[in-house]
C-alpha positions as CSV (number, residue, x, y, z in Angstrom):
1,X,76.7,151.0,60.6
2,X,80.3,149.6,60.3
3,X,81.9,147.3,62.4
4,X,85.4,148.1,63.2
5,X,87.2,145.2,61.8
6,X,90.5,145.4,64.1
7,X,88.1,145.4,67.9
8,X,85.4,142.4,65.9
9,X,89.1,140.9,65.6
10,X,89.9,141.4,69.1
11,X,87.1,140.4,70.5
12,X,87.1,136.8,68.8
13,X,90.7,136.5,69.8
14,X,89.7,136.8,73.4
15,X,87.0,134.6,73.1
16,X,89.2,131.5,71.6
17,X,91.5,132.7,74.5
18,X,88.7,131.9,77.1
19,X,87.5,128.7,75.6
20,X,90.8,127.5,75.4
21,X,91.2,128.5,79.1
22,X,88.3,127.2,80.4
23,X,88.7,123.9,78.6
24,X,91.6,123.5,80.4
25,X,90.2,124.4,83.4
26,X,87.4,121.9,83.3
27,X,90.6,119.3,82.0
28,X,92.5,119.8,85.5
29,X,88.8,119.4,87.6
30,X,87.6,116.4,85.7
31,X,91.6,114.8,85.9
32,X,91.5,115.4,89.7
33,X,88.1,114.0,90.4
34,X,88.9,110.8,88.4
35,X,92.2,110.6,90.5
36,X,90.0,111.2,93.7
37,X,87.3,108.5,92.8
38,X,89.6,106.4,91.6
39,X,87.4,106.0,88.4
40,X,89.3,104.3,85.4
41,X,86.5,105.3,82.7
42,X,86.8,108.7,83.3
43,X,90.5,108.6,83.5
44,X,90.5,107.1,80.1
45,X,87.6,109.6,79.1
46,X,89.5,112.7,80.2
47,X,92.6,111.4,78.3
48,X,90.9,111.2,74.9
49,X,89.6,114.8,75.8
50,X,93.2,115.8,76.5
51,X,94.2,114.1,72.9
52,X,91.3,116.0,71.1
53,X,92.5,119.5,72.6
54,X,96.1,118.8,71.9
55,X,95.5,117.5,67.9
56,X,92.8,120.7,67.7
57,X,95.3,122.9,68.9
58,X,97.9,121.0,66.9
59,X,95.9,121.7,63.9
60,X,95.2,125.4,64.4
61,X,98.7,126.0,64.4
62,X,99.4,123.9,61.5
63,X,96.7,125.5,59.3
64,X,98.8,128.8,60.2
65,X,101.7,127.6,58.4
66,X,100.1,127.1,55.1
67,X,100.1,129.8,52.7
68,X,97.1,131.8,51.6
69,X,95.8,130.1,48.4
70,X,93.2,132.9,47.6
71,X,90.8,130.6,46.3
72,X,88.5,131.4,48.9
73,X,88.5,135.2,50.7
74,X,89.7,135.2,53.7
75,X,87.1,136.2,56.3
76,X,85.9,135.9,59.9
77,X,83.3,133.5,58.8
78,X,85.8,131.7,56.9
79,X,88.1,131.4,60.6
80,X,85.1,129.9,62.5
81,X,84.3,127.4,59.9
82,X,88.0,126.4,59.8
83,X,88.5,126.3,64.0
84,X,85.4,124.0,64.0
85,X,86.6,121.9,61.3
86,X,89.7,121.5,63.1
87,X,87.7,120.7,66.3
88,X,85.9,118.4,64.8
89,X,88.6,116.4,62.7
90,X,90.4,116.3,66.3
91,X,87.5,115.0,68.0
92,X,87.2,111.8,65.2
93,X,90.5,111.5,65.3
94,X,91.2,111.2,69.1
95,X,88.4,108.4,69.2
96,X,89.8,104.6,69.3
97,X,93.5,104.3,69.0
98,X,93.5,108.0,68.2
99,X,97.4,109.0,68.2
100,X,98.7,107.3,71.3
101,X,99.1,110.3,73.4
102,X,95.7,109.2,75.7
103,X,97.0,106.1,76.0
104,X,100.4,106.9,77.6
105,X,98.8,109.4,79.1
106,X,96.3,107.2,80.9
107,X,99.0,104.0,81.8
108,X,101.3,107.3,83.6
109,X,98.1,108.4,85.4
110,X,96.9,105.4,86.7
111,X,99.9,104.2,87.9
112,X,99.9,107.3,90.0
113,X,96.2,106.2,91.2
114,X,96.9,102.7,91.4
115,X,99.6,103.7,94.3
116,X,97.5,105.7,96.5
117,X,94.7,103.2,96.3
């Protein structure tokens, strides 16, 4: 039996597409109840989450620009490895100091929290 290479394609297309979806789904829920508890942690939490997706998807992209070396065949087993590298690196990278972007993030939002307290 052979799989149909374009619809195996498809399919893991639309899967990334939900993940990404309902990551930012679960983003916007955890963001709000932080707001609505007033909970610094998890603000500061949900901003390094928020760094980690950004440099992830920040990578992806990147890694689309680079050329195809053809050391190693390009396969679907090949683009999973590489998307959970990417996660991964993103994940290490957001941690501490990461980039900045959590940081600002997290000063802007609890100012907003700060004022309805």
């Amino acid at each position: 039996m052979r799989i149909n290479n374009n619809l195996l394609e498809y399919n893991l297309n639309n899967a990334k597409q939900v993940s990404n979806e309902q990551k930012t789904d679960d983003f916007k829920d955890i963001l709000e109840s932080a707001k609505a508890s007033n909970d610094d942690e998890r603000l500061e939490a949900t901003c390094k989450q928020f760094e980690s997706i950004f440099l992830s998807m920040l990578m992806k992209n990147m890694r689309k620009t680079v050329v195809d070396g053809g050391l190693i065949e390009k396969s679907h087993a090949r683009e999973m490895f590489e998307g959970m590298l990417d996660e991964e690196i993103a994940k290490e990278s957001s941690k501490e100091h990461g980039i900045g972007l959590a940081k600002l993030m997290y000063e802007q939002l609890s100012k907003g929290m700060d004022s309805k307290g």
